[in-house]
N, C-alpha and C positions, 0 to 999 in steps of 0.2 A: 484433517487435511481438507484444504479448501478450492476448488474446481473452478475459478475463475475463466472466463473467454480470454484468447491470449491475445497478447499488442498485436495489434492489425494496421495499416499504414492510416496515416490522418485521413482525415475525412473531412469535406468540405460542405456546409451547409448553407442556404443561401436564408432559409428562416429559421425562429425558434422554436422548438419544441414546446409545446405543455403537457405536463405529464396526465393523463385518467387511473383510476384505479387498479385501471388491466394492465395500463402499462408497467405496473412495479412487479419486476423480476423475484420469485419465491427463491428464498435462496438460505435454505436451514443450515447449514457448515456456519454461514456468518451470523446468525441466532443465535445459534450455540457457542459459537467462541466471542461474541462481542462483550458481556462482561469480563469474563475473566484480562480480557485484551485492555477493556478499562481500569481493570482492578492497577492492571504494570505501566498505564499510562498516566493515572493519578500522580503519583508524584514526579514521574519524568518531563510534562510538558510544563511550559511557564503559564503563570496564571494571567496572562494577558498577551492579549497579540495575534496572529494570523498561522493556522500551519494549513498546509498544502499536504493533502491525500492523492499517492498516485496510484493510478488502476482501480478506482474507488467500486467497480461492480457495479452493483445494484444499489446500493446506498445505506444499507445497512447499516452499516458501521459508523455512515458519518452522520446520520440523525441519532445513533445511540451516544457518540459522543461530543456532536453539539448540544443535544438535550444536559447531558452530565457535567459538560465543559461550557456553562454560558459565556463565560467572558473572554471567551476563545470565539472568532471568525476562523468559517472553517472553509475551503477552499477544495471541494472533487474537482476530481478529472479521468477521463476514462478516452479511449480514442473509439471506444464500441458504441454506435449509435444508439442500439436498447437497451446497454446500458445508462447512458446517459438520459433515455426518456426516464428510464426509471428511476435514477435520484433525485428527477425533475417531481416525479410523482411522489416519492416518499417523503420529500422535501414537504412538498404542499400538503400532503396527508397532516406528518407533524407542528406543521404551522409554526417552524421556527421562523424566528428573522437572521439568525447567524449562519448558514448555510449559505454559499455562493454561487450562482450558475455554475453547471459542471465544463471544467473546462473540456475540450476537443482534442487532448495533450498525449502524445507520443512520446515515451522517453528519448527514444532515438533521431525524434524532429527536431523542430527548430521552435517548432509553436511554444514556447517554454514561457511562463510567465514573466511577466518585466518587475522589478520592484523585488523586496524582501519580504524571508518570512522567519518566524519565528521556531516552526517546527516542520520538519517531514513526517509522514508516515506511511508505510508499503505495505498491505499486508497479501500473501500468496500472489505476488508476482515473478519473483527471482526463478522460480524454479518452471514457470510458465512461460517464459520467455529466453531467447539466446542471452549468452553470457554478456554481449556489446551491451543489451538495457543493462545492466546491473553496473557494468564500468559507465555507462551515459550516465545514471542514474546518480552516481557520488560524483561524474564530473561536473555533473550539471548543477548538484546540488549544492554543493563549495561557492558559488557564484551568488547565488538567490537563499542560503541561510545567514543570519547572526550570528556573531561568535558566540560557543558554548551553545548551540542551537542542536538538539537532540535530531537524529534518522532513527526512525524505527522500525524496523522489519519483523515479521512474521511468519512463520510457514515453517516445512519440515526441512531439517538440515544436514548434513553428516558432521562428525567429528571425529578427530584425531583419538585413540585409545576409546572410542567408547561405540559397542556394535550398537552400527544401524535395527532398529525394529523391525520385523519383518514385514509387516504392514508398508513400510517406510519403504523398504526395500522393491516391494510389488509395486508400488505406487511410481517408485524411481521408473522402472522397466516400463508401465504403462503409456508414461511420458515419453520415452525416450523410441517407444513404439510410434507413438502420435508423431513427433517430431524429432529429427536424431541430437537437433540444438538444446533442447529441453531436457530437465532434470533436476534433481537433487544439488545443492551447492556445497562445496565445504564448507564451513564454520574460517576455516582457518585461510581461502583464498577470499571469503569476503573481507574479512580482517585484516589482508595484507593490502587489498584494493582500497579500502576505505583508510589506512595509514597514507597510503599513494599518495590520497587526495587531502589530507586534512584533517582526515578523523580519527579518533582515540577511540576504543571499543570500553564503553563504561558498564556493561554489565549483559549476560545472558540468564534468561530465565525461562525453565521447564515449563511446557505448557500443556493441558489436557492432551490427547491424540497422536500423542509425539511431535509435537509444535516447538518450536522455541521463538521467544521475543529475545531481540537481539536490540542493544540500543548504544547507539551511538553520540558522539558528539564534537562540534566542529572545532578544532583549537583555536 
């Protein structure tokens, strides 16, 4: 389970940032699950084209899988300003060129990219955030993917016949301490949400820590 900063309102900047070395946020949870996370992305994303990461953290994830995915434009976004110094930073660390300025992106705004993309991917946000980003989030994203364009979610979840972990279960309550909107999702109202909008749920898979990769795809 992965401890993301939770969506906080946009933020308005009048320069840009450049990241330094201090500014890249340490952040082991996403170390530790960024291959296996590649492992289930390998064949779900298309081999050409742009996807859009939202809540991207620290950056983590999206220099492991620009680095893995070259002929993929990858596209953060984060509304947390250190987060966003620091995919600035880890960006430049990597010395990729397919990495994109992190956008400044609120699921719940307006600031929403213009144009198409080819893939989304969310990992530990649903359940750090009120339930409105997660419905923003497939309304938003029916607009700005291709058809047959995969969502990819990440993080701890519940399911219908099968007990919660206990782990899972502590984790639920900590959140729900933090903030009362926050929490664990079901498997099965993401699924009815994302039908809502567009999406077919093409496959779920077991992941280290009680994780599941849930993936999606647009009709």
């Amino acid at each position: 389970m992965q401890n993301k900063r939770p969506l906080g309102e946009i933020e308005q900047i009048n320069q840009p940032y450049r990241g330094t070395k201090n500014s890249m946020q340490q952040n082991t949870p996403a170390d530790r699950n960024k291959l296996p996370i590649r492992e289930v992305l390998a064949p779900a994303l298309p081999k050409t084209g742009s996807v859009l990461e939202i809540a991207s953290g620290s950056g983590v994830h999206v220099v492991c899988f620009a680095e893995n995915f070259p002929d993929l434009v990858w596209q953060p976004s984060d509304p947390d300003l250190a987060a966003r110094t620091s995919i600035i930073a880890n960006t430049e660390q990597s010395g990729l060129s397919n990495i994109l300025e992190p956008l400044n992106l609120n699921v719940q705004g307006d600031a929403w990219p213009r144009g198409h993309f080819n893939a989304l991917i969310c990992i530990n946000m649903v359940h750090i955030s009120p339930w409105q980003a997660t419905e923003a989030l497939f309304y938003r994203a029916k607009s700005i993917l291709t058809p047959e364009s995969p969502i990819f979610l990440y993080g701890p979840y519940t399911r219908p016949n099968v007990p919660t972990a206990a782990s899972n279960v502590a984790f639920d309550k900590s959140l729900k301490d933090r903030n009362p909107l926050w929490g664990l999702r079901s498997l099965e109202d993401i699924s009815n949400l994302a039908k809502a909008n567009g999406f077919w749920l093409e496959k779920t898979i077991e992941m280290p820590a009680n994780n599941l990769s849930i993936l999606f795809r647009l009709s």
